[in-house]
Every structure is written in C-alpha cells, then in structure tokens.
N, C-alpha and C positions, 0 to 999 in steps of 0.2 A: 433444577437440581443438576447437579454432576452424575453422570451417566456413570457406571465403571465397563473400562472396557471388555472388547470379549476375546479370549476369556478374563475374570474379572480377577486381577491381582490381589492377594492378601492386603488387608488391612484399607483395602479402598473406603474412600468418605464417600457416602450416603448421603445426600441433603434432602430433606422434603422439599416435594413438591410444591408451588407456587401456583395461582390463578396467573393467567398472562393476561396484562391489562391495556385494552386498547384506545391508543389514545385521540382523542377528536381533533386530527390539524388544525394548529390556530392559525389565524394570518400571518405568515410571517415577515412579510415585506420585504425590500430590496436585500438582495446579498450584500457582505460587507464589503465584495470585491465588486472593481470594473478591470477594465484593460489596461496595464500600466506600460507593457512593451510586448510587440509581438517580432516571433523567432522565425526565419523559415531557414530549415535547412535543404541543401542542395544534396538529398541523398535520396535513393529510393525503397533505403529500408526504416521503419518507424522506429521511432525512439519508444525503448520498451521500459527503460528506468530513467530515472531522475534521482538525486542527492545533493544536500549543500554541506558548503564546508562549513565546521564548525561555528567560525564566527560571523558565517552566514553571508559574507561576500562573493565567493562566489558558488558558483552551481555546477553540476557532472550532469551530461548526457550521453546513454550508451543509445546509439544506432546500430545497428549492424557489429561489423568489429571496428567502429571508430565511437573513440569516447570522446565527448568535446566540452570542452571548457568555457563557460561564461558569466562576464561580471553580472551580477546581480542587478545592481542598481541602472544599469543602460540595458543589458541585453548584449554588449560589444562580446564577440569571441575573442578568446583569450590562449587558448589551446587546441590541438587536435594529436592527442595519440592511437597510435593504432593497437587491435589488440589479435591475436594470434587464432582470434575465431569469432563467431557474435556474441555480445555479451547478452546476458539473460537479468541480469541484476546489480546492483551501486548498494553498497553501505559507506558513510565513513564516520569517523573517527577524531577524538583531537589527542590521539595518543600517538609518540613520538615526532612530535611536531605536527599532527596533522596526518590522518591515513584514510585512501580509500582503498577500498576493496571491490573487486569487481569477477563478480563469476564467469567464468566463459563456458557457455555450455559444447560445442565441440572443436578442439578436443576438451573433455571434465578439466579445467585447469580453474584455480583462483590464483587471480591477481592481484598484488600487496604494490599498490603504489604508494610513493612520499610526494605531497605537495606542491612543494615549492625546492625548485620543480616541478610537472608532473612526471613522473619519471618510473619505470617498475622496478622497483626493489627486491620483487621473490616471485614465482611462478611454483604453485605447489599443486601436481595431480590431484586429482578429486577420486575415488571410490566411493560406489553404490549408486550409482546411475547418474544418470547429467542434471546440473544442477538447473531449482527454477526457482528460487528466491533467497536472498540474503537479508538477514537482520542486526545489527551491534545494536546491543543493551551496557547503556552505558555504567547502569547501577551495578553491572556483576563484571562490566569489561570483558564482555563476551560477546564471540561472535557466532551466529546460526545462521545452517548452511539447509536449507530445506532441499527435496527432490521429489519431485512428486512421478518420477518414473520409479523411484527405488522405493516411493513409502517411507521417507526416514526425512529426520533434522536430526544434523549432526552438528555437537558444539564443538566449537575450534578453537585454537590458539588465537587471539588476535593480536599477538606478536610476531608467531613466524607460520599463522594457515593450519599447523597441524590438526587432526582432529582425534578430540577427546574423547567423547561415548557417543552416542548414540541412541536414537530412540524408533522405533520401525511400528508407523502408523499404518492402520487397513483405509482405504477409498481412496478418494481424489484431493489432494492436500490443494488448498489457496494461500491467499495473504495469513502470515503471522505477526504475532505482537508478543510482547514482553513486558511483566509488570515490575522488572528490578525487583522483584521480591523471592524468586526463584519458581516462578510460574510462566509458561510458555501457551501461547493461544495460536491453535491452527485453525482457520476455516476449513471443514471437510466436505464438497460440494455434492459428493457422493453418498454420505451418510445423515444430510442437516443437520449437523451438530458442529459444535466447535471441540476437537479436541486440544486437552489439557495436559504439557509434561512439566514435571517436576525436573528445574533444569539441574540440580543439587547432582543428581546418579542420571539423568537423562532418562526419565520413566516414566511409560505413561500411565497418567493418572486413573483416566475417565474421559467423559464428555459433557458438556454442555447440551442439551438439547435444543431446535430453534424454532418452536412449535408456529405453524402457517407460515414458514420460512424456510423456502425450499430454494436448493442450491446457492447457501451462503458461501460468497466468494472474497467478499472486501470487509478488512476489519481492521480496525486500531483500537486506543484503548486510553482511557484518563487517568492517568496514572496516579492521581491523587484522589478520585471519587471512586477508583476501580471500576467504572464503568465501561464494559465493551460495545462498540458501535460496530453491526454486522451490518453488510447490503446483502440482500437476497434477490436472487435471480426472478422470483416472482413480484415483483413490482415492490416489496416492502422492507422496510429497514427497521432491524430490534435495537436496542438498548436492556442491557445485559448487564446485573448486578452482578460481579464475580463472586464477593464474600456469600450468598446467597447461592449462587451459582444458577438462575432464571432472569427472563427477558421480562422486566417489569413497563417498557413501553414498546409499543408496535406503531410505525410512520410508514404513511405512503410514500413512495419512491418511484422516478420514470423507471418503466420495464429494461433492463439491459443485463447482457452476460461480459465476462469478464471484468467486474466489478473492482473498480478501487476503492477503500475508504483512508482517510488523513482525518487527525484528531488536531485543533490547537486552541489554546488559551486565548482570549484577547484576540481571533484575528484580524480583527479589523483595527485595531488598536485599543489603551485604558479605554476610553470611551464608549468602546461599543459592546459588540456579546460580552458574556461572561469566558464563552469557549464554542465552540461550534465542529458538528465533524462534513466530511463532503465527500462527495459519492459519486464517480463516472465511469463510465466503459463505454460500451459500444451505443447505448441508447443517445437520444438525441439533444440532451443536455449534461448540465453537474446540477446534482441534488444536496441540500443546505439539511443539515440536524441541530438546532439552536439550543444552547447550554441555556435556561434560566435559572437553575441551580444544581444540585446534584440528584436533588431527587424529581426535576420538571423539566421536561424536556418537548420540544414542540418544531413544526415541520418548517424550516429557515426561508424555503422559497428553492427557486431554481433558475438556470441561466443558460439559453441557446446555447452552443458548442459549435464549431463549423466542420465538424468530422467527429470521428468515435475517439476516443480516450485513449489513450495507451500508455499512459504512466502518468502519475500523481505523487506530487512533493512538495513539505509545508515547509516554509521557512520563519520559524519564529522571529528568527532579531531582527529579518527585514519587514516582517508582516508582510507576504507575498506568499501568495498559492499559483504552482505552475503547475499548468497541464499539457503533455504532449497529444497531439493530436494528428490524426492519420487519415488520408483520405477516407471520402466513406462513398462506394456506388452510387449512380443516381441513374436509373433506368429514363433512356429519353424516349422511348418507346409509349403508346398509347395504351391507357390501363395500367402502366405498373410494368409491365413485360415485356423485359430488354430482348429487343431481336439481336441475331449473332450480331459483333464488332459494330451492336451498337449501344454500350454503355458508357457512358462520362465518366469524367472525376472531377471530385471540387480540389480546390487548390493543393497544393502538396502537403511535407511532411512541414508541421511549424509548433513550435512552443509560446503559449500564452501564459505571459506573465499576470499576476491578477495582483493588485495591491488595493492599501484600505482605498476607496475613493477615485481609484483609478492614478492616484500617485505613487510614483517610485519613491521606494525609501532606502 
C-alpha cells in the first residue's frame, strides 16, 4: 500500500494492504551479458556515474571533476572535459541537439552541456544542499535534481537548470525513478519505504512500504508493466506493483550497500528475456532479476565483479550494460586481518562493458 506521509496530507490514497509473496528462485542460468570491452582509466578517483547519449553511441563517465567521453561500440575515448568540482551524477537528453547534464556537487553547480561538441553551455548554482542524484523523464521533459543532504528533489528546467518546485522528503533519499506519468519514486534507506511525489505541484504523496527489506537503496522501474525493481541492503530484492502500490515478489540478492538497480527490455537482445533488471554495489558480484512476463518474475543468475560497483548504466540501442568498477581491499594478512601498510588492491579504476554474448554492438 502507499503509506501517506507524516504528517499525512489531505486527500492522500489509502491502498489496502497486500500479502507480500515470496518467490522460490528458479534457475536462472547464464546472464544475457559477457565481457564485450574493458575500460581502465588512469585516475585515482572512481567513476560514480555513467550515461549514454541518446542514440546510444556513445557513453559519459564522471570521475572525479573529469568527465570522459567514450564510443560505445570499441570502448576508444573520445573526450575529456573538465568540470569545476567532482561530479556526483550524468543525465542526458536528446533535446536541443543532444544534452548532458551533470551535477557538481562542490561547489552546488549543474552543468548544461551540448554534445557535439562536448562543450558547457550554462553553469547554474544549486540551492538546498549539494546535490547526490540526477534524473530526465523524458515523458514530461523534465529534469530532477535529488539531494539527500537537503531532503528534497527539485524539478528543473531542462532547458536552462532553473528550478521549479520542490518537494522536501524526511530520511535518507537513494536512487530515483520516474514513471512519465507524473509519479516520482525515491528509495528512502532510512525509512524502508519507497517515497512517492506527485511531479504535477512536486508533492509528496506517501510511501511505499518494503516489508523484510531493509535499507532499499537501488531502484528503476518498467515503465510499461509499472513494475518497481528495489535492491535492498539486506540480501533481497522486491518487485513492486505501483497501480497497487505492494511488493508482490521477493528474490534473493548478494548482500551489498550502495546498491544500483538498471531496468531494460530485451537486454540481451529480440531473442532472449522478455526484460530483466540488475543490481551491484559494493558486494561481490551483479545480481540478474528475469522479466518472464509482467506478472512472473524469477532470480536471472549472477556474475563475479573484479571490484565493488560504482555506477551502473543500460544502453538499450546498443544492448550493453556497463559497470564502473573500483578497487575493493584485499587484506594479505593471515585470517582476514590486514596489519598496518599492509593491504593490497586489485587492479584500478575500469569500466566493463557487457554486451548480449560478449559482442559489441
């Protein structure tokens, strides 16, 4: 059901509650991805976002304050601009030729690049704290500016940055989604629920509840089944009927924090899922959630990782799912228990491309 918040706004929707049904992992077999190109970049801060351009040739990575530019189809760079602080997050766009946007969290700036080029077009201050995720919904040609220092997603101009209204949520905000239909989904890691704004007046609704799902941090959403796919910090991942507003399946997941979830159709290509969502952070793989229709859903498999996750992004036209990836500790100590100056790392900061079969497309 949709929670209403507290305190609870006139006229909020009530849903009955639902039994939450848990579902028996089926086999899911090989992922629909292998390795199609791998990235390593020569920096020593991690790539925290990913984004492709529209027609999905090529790809934005923000490291640190350098954003970097790469074809799709090889993995060749193609750009590096600099940005005026570290970037915290990538949306774009295929409005006015192609737009990315990219938050800088200090100093609070977003930045309005143009393409082609890549080039910056407008730098517009940010108020109500520094930003920690961006979203464009291209159903409403809007853009959302989440903060999880301030409590709020603020909807913006995605023409010139300004911002519109406002919405000021209580806990710990995570990933959002957007169903183009004037509904906004925040993961709250702080409350287990998913809050709900109405992006219309920017208001918040309610919540979702995520009942034995605790610290949901990674969400997307199918825009045509309205089904939400949550990872939760405690080993499990729901599926989330929005028109209902309850988690009608429950999947085991590897345990990890800082969770990402990507939703897409077909990623493997016509041939293969129907659609499938995928799940990484710091745990020791990506976790698979297999569409077999809209109302059956079943646990896809999983696939080693060579470090912890730090950003996830699907690219439909190419069928490529990339994951940035970041050193992860490795204590060389006996037992587990790294003595002083003496812990390892596995290889550096790199981007793994995944495509159907382990081919670039």
């Amino acid at each position: 059901m949709i929670r209403g918040p507290r305190p609870a706004p006139a006229g909020t929707l009530l849903l009955a509650a639902a039994a939450l049904a848990v579902s028996v992992p089926a086999a899911g077999g090989a992922l629909p991805f292998a390795v199609a190109h791998r990235i390593e970049l020569a920096t020593g801060s991690p790539v925290v976002a990913l984004a492709f351009a529209a027609d999905g040739k090529l790809a934005y990575a923000a490291a640190g304050d350098e954003l970097h530019v790469f074809e799709v189809s090889t993995g060749a760079p193609e750009a590096l601009v600099k940005a005026p602080g570290p970037v915290v997050s990538l949306a774009t766009s295929a409005e006015a030729g192609g737009t990315l946007y990219a938050a800088v969290g200090t100093p609070a700036r977003l930045l309005v690049l143009s393409l082609h080029p890549l080039r910056v077009r407008s730098s517009v201050a940010l108020r109500g704290g520094a930003p920690s995720g961006l979203l464009y919904e291209p159903g409403e040609h809007a853009l959302y500016l989440e903060s999880r220092a301030g409590g709020s997603v603020t909807r913006l101009d995605s023409g010139d940055g300004k911002a519109i209204a406002v919405a000021h949520l209580q806990g710990d905000l995570a990933q959002m989604t957007a169903d183009g239909r004037g509904r906004l989904y925040v993961a709250n890691t702080a409350t287990d629920a998913i809050d709900v704004i109405g992006t219309a007046r920017m208001m918040a609704l309610g919540a979702i509840p995520t009942p034995d799902c605790h610290a949901p941090a990674g969400l997307d959403l199918d825009p045509v089944g309205r089904r939400l796919f949550v990872a939760c910090g405690n080993a499990t991942a729901l599926v989330i009927d929005t028109d209902m507003g309850f988690a009608f399946e429950q999947l085991p997941i590897q345990k990890g924090t800082a969770l990402r979830t990507v939703f897409a159709f077909h990623p493997g290509g016509p041939g293969g899922w129907k659609g499938g969502a995928f799940i990484a952070g710091d745990g020791p793989g990506l976790d698979a959630i297999r569409m077999n229709a809209f109302i059956s859903y079943a646990s896809g498999g999983s696939m080693p990782l060579p470090g912890r996750a730090t950003a996830l992004a699907v690219n439909p036209s190419a069928e490529q799912l990339w994951i940035a990836i970041a050193p992860r500790e490795v204590s060389s100590a006996p037992g587990g228990a790294a003595a002083a100056g003496d812990a390892r790392q596995e290889p550096g900061v790199q981007i793994l491309a995944l495509g159907a079969n382990g081919g670039a497309r």
